[in-house]
Steps between C-alpha positions, in 0.01 A plus 500: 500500500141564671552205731810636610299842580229328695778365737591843567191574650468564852427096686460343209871309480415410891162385469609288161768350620315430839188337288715272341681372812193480665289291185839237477306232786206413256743476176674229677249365740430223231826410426618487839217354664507171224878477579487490895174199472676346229863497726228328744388221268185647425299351263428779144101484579617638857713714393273630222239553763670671716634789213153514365372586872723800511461591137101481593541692822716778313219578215249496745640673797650779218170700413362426860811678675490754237128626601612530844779737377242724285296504865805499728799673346783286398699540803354311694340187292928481328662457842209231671489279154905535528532377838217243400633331222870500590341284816365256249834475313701482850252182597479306184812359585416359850192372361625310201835331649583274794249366753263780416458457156173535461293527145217711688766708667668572163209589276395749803868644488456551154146680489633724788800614299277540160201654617748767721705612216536839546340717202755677443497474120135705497599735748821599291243558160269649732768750558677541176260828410608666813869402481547627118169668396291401218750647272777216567262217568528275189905491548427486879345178452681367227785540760293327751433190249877467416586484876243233543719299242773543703321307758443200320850493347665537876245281666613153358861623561434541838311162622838339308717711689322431833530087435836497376619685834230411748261254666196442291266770703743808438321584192185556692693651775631782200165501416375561852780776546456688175131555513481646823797735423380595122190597692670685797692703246243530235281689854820730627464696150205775606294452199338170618436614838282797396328333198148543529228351284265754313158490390178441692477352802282316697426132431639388174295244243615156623619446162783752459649639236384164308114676492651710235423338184746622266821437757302151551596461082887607541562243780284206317752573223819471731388159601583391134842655505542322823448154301787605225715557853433208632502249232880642417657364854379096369583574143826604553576247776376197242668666208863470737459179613698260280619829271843558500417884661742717702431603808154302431115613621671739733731662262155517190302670770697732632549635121123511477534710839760670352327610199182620692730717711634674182194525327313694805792723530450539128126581576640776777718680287231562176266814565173314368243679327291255488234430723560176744228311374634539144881399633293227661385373248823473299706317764257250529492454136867474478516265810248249382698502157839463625408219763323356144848481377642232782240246326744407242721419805810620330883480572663604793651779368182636279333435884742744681368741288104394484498518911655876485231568296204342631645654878581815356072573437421364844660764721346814290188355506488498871632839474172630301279277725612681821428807311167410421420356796562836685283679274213276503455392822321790771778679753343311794615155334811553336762266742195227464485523078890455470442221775249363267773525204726331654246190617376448174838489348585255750229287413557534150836354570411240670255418295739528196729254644219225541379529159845470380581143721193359302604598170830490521385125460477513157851637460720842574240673190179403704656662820579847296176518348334488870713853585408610141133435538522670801660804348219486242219520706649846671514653177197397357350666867689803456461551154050470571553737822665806299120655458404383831842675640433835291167552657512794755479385860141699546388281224616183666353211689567288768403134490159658734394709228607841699771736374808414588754737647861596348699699335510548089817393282 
């Protein structure tokens, strides 16, 4: 298998393994931070408040942290946002229980630890053409979006783990613990350390990589697929409540996990010859019709297979993004644009999952046709950007009407 051939590669089974230790706080900051407030009698808009302030602090602090890294190096800006955020995990706690709980001390806790999360999901894509050349890049990074699965399956299991066996804070204590060593280990493998950006220097347009109209397009379209994302997670918890469903929301989206895992090592192990805008455009196509499925609301065992489905175009399609995204966006902003990726997405999500609560409403239907819709709207933008997408990079503009710097497909 070509995934199994990237791993042979010099660093790359380090610095994967040490990304995905080191991204495991902000999969379970959410679920571990609503379990400690809610073990304190904490009322849900509190609670709520305090997730979205982290969730907040993470998409903005992401693309912020990243344009210090295309200035700084990533050495540098990994271990500081490390140390940073593991400081806001280690404190929530203290802030939220006893005599010092504290709703002010809390939220502040919480931005810390969001808007510190180390980048270290850009800086691995940011070094994925130097790890395996261009050559290996599409399995590269179908390996990388499989391994990102991983971390949502293990994430859940590990916040259970933590409160089964420990006080209500241990889960933010793991949390604390992992991200600073995922990032210590992720730095001891050379390749970070010497990572340089390239391109012009001097000062950069204060808009970034988003300046660049065409990668401006791609991540517009994510936002959609975000939706589909985040509408599942309220679906699928409303479709198990009162259904007669083993293992129940947890079990139904870890398959949907599971099937985006398999589908982007799928994606790795195909030598495309098509061109990523084209592959683009067919995952989001297939996405937006097999979330259109759910609608019907079917059985649970017709649903087993429906979420492997709808996951299984998901993980790919991040898998071509990243690709694009390194090809459109200028040398001097690449750790920013993924940065960017993942924001959007994030937004997307969230976004996703308070559409859903409002038309979920109107039954378990109205909540699938919010992720659907969402789907929809990403392929619609894909399918209108092919021409824009085709058009050589000389021939491009940026949103100022100047030509735009990159690289062509």
């Amino acid at each position: 298998m070509r995934s199994l051939v990237i791993l042979r590669q010099p660093h790359v089974p380090h610095l994967l393994l040490a990304s995905i230790v080191g991204r495991i706080p902000p999969a379970v900051a959410a679920l571990a931070i609503s379990l400690l407030l809610r073990g304190e009698g904490w009322a849900y808009n509190r609670v709520g408040l305090v997730v979205g302030v982290f969730a907040v602090g993470q998409a903005v602090g992401g693309p912020v942290l990243a344009r210090l890294v295309d200035r700084r190096g990533q050495a540098a800006v990994l271990a500081g946002s490390a140390v940073l955020s593991s400081l806001g995990f280690l404190l929530l706690p203290v802030a939220s229980t006893g005599s010092t709980a504290s709703l002010g001390g809390a939220i502040g806790c919480a931005a810390v630890a969001g808007l510190a999360t180390p980048p270290l999901e850009p800086c691995l894509r940011a070094l994925w053409p130097v790890l395996v050349g261009q050559g290996r890049l599409d399995a590269a990074l179908g390996l990388d979006a499989a391994s990102q699965e991983l971390i949502f399956i293990a994430g859940p299991l590990l916040v259970a783990a933590c409160a089964a066996t420990g006080p209500p804070a241990s889960a933010l204590w793991l949390a604390a613990g992992l991200g600073v060593l995922g990032t210590l280990l992720f730095l001891l493998a050379p390749p970070p350390r010497v990572w340089r950006p390239l391109g012009p220097t001097g000062t950069p347009h204060w808009l970034g990589p988003l300046r660049n109209g065409r990668l401006a397009l791609l991540l517009v379209a994510l936002v959609g697929s975000g939706v589909a994302v985040g509408s599942m997670t309220l679906f699928v918890v409303a479709y198990a409540d009162g259904r007669p469903v083993p293992g129940g929301a947890g079990l139904l989206l870890s398959l949907n996990a599971l099937g985006a895992m398999l589908g982007a090592i799928g994606y790795g192990a195909v030598r495309w010859r098509a061109e990523p805008r084209r592959r683009l455009a067919l995952l989001v196509a297939g996405m937006a019709v097999a979330y259109w499925t759910l609608v019907a609301v079917p059985g649970p065992g017709v649903l087993v297979v429906l979420l492997l489905v709808a996951g299984a175009f998901f993980a790919p399609l991040l898998a071509v993004s990243f690709a694009m995204v390194g090809t459109l966006s200028a040398p001097e902003h690449i750790t920013e644009a993924f940065a960017w990726l993942v924001t959007l997405i994030t937004a997307g999500i969230a976004l996703g999952s308070l559409l859903a609560g409002f038309a979920l409403a109107v039954g378990l239907g109205g909540g699938a046709a919010a992720g659907a819709a969402g789907a929809s709207v990403a392929a619609v933008i894909v399918l209108l950007g092919q021409r824009f997408w085709a058009v050589p990079p000389e021939c491009a503009t940026d949103v100022g009407g100047s030509a735009v710097a990159g690289q062509s497909e």
